[in-house]
N, C-alpha and C positions, 0 to 999 in steps of 0.2 A: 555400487555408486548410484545407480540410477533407483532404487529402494531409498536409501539416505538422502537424495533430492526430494525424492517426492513424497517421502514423509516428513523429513524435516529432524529428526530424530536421533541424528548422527554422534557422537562422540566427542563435547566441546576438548577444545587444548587443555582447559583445566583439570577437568578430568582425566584428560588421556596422559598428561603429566602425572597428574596422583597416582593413578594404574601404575606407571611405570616406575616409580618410586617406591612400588609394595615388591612385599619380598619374594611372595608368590601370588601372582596376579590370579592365577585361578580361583584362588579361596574369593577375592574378590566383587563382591556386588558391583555391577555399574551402574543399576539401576536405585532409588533411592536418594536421600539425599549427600552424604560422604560415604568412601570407602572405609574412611576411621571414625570413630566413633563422635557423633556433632556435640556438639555444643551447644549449650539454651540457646545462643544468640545464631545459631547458622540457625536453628528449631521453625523460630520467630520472623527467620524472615520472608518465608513464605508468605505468613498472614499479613507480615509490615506490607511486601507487597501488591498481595490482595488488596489492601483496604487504600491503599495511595492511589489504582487502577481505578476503585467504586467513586472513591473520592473525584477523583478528576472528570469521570463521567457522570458525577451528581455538581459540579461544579455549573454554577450558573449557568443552570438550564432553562430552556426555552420555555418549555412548560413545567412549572413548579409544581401543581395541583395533579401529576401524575406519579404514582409510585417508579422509584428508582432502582437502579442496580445495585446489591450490599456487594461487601467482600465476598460472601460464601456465594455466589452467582458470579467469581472469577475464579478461571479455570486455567493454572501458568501452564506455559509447554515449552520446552526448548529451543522453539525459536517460530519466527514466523508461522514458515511451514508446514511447523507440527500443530501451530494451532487452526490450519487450516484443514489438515490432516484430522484433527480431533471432531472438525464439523463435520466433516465429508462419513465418517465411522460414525458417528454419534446419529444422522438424521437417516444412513441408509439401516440401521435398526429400528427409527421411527416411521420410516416410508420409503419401500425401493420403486420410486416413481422416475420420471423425466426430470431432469435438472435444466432450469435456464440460466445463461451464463450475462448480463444484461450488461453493455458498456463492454471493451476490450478487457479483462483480468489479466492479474501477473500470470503469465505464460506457463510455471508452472502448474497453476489452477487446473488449465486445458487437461495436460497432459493427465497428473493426478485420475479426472475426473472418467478420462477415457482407459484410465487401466483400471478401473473398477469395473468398466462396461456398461454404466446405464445410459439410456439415450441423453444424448442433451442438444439443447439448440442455445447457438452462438448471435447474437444482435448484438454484432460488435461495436455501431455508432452511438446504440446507448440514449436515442432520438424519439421524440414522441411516434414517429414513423414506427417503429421500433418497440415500443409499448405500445401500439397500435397492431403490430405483429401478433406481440405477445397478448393482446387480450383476444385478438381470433385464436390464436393457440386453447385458451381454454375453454373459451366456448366450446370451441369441436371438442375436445378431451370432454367438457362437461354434460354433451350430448351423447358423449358413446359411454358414460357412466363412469370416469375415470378423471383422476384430479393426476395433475404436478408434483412433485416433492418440494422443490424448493428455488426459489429466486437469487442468483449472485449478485452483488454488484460491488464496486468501491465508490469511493466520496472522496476526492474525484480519482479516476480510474489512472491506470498508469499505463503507458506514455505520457498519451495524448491530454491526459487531466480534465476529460469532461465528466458530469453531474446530470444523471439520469433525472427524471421528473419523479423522485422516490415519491411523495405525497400519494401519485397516482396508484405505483405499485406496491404501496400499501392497502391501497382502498382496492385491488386487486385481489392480495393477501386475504383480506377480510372476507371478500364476497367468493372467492374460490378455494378457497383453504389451502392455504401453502403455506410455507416459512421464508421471511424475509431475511438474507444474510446481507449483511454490510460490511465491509472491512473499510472501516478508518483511519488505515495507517498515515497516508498522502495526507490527508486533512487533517487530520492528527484531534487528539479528544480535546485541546487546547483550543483549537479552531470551532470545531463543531460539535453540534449535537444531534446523532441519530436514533435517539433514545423514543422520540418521537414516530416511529416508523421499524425498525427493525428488531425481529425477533431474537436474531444472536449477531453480536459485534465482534467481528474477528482483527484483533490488532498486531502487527510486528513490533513488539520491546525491543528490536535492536533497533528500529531509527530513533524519531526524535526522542523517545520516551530517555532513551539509554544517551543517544549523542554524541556516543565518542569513541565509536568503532574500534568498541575492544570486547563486546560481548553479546550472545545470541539470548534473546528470550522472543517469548509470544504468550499469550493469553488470548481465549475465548468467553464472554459475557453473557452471559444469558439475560433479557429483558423480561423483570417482572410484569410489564405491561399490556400483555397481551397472553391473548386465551389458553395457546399451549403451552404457555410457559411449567405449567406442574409436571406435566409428559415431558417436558425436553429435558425439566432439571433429569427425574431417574432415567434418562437414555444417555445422556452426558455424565451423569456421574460414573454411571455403567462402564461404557469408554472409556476414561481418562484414568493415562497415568502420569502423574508428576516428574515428569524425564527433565525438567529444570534443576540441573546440576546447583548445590548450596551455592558453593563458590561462583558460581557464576551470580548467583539470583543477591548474593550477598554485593556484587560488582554492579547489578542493576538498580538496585535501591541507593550505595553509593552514588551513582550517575545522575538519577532522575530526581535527584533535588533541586536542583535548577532548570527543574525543565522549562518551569515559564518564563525564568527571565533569560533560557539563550533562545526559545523558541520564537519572544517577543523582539530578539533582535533581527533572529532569524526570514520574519513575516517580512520589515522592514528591510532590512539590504535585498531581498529578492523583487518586491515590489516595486523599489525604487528602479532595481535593474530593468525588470520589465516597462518599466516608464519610458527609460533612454531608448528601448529595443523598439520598440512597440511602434513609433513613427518609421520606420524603416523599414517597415513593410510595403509599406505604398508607394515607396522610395525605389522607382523600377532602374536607379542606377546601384542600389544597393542588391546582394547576392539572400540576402534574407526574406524570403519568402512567409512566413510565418512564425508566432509565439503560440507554445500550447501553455495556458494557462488558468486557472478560474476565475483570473481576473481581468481576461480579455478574450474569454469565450462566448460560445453562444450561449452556453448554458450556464453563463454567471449566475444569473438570476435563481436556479436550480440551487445551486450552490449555494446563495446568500439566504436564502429563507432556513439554511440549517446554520450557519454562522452564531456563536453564543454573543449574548450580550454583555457589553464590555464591564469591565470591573477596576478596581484601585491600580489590582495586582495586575491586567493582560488584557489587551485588546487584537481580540481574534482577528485573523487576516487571510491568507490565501494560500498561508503556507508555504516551506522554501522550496520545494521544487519548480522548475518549468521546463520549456522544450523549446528550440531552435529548427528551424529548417533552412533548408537550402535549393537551391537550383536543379544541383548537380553533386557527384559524390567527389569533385574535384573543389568544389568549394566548400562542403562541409570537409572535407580532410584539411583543408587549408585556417578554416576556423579551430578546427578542434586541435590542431597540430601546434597551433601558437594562442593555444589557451593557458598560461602555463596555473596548472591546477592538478589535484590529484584524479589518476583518471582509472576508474573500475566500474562494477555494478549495484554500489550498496547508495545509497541517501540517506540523510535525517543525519550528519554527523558534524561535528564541529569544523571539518575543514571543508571544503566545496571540492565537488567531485563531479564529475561531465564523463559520459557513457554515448558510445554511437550504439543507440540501443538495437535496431534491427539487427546492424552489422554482427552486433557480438551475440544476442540475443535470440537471432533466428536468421543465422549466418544460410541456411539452408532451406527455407522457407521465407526467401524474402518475397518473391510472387504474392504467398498465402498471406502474409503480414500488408503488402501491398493493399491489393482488394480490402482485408479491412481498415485502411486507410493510415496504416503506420510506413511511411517512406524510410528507405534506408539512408537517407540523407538526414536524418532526425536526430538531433543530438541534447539527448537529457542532463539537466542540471542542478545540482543540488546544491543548496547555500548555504556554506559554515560559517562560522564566526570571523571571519575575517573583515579587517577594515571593508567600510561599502567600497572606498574610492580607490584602494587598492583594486576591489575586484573590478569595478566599473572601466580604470584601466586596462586589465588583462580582458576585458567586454571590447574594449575598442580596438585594440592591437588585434585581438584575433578575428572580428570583425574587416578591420582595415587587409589584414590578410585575404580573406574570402571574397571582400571587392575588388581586391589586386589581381583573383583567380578569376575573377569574372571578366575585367575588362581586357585581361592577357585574351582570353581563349574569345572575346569580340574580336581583339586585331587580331588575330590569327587566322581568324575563320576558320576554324578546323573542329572538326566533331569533339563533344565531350569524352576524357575516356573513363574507362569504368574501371571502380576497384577490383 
């Protein structure tokens, strides 16, 4: 179990249904695209998929006058984490250096990275402080005659949704020689363009691409843009195996035909929520202490200069996730408890879904999640297609709860308890 986490790699339902509907599983391939013999149209959709991923990341770009990502520079994997698995394989063949991890990563990243064993350093705020860290880091390295491997980060990172000053650490990249990874899931390639900056784009096909939390995919990009890109392509081709089950990838291309007009809803009902939240911060009789968002952070600005430029078809936005905090873990239970919404660990899908991310996420390392600045009173939120004013309701009722839990435990005078 803990292999299949953290490569990502695992055995989707569709498959493990086909499996078990052969007559003798042994004779059996799992790997490939069907157990039985495909079809021109399963063949095809590998490339259909390819080329909708290049497309969408050549989609009104920021800068036009640079060369773009084709299909044959998309690399499908089974799901997120295999495509993040495919980087981590693919660059320690190109370089087993130091890894830096820039901004807080999906928590698997961490782990991943530490059961391979290379050093790595964590600047979980993700802050010029922070790239200011990280450019003494190379110096020293480049004085003792020794370079980095490779820079993490997301656009914007998860939980907390903040937006490193990437510009910077590309102009890093360049003068220290490293490889820029970005994963753009959270911002999604609808939102943003990091084509400008990043050497390989690492995205999850199961959020918004897909949207409707019935099937796993991932892909990695390789950016013709910049200098290593001829060395990464044969290190990555080297690596990679197409563990994107047909049926499955046949279920993502159905999905992601509308990605831009639910993603374009999507921007909108979560923005707006953020709008009604976002004064009730300041609000010291309200239990809401903070919004993590890019469109009320410090590092908006970060954020906005990768923002594409609007079109007929989609006006990029800030994307449906954001994040809640609380007081106390008596008020965020009180909030998240009369939120009525679907509640687990996945985003990007049509229905809205709320996660107490530390709680469930690093139930035993909340200290360590602490110090880098994620509270277990944090409650993550994804925004599906549902009416805004529906949701905005279910915003306030569970809201109204959380102020109830706040002014109980004022009359009371009695200490906070803890989950």
């Amino acid at each position: 179990m803990t292999f299949w986490r953290l490569n990502g790699r695992g055995i989707s339902s569709r498959l493990a249904k086909q499996c078990l509907q052969c007559s003798d599983c042994r004779l059996t391939p799992i790997a490939g695209p069907l157990p039985d013999a495909p079809s021109a149209q399963r063949l095809l959709v590998y490339d259909t998929l390819r080329k909708r991923v290049a497309n969408l990341l050549s989609r009104a770009p920021i800068n036009a006058n640079k060369p773009l990502p084709a299909s044959n520079d998309v690399y499908l994997s089974a799901s997120g984490m295999a495509a993040l698995y495919h980087v981590n394989q693919a660059l320690l063949r190109w370089r087993r250096d130091d890894i830096v991890m820039l901004g807080f990563p999906y928590e698997l990243s961490i782990k991943m990275v530490e059961t391979v064993g290379l050093p790595y350093q964590l600047y979980s705020f993700g802050t010029d402080t922070d790239i200011d860290n990280l450019e003494s880091l190379l110096i020293r390295r480049a004085q003792e005659g020794r370079k980095i491997q490779s820079v993490w980060c997301e656009c914007p990172n998860n939980p907390v949704l903040r937006t490193p000053d990437m510009h910077r650490v590309r102009a890093l990249a360049d003068k220290y020689d490293f490889i820029f990874v970005v994963d753009d899931t959270i911002g999604s390639a609808a939102n943003i363009d990091v084509t400008d900056v990043a050497d390989v784009i690492a995205t999850s096909l199961t959020k918004n691409f897909s949207g409707y939390a019935n099937v796993l995919g991932g892909c990695v990009t390789l950016n013709p843009n910049f200098p290593h890109y001829q060395e990464l392509s044969g290190h990555f081709a080297a690596t990679h195996v197409n563990n994107l089950y047909a049926e499955d990838a046949l279920q993502l291309e159905l999905n992601s035909h509308n990605y831009l007009e639910r993603f374009t809803q999507q921007n909108k009902t979560a923005a707006y929520l953020i709008d009604f939240l976002f004064p009730y911060v300041a609000n010291p009789k309200s239990a809401l202490t903070a919004i993590y968002s890019p469109r009320v952070c410090w590092s908006r600005e970060n954020y906005c200069k990768f923002m594409r430029p609007a079109t007929e078809e989609f006006e990029p936005g800030f994307g449906s996730v954001f994040g809640v905090d609380f007081e106390n873990t008596v008020q965020a239970s009180a909030f998240f408890n009369n939120f009525p919404v679907c509640k687990g660990p996945s985003f990007g899908a049509n229905v809205t879904i709320a996660l107490p991310y530390v709680q469930l996420v690093m139930q035993k390392q909340k200290e360590w999640a602490k110090g880098h600045g994620l509270n277990e009173t944090l409650i993550r939120i994804s925004i599906g297609l549902e009416d805004p004013e529906v949701l905005l309701g279910h915003i306030k009722g569970a809201l109204r709860a959380a102020d109830e839990a706040k002014m109980l435990d004022y009359l009371h005078g009695k200490p906070l308890a803890v989950l």
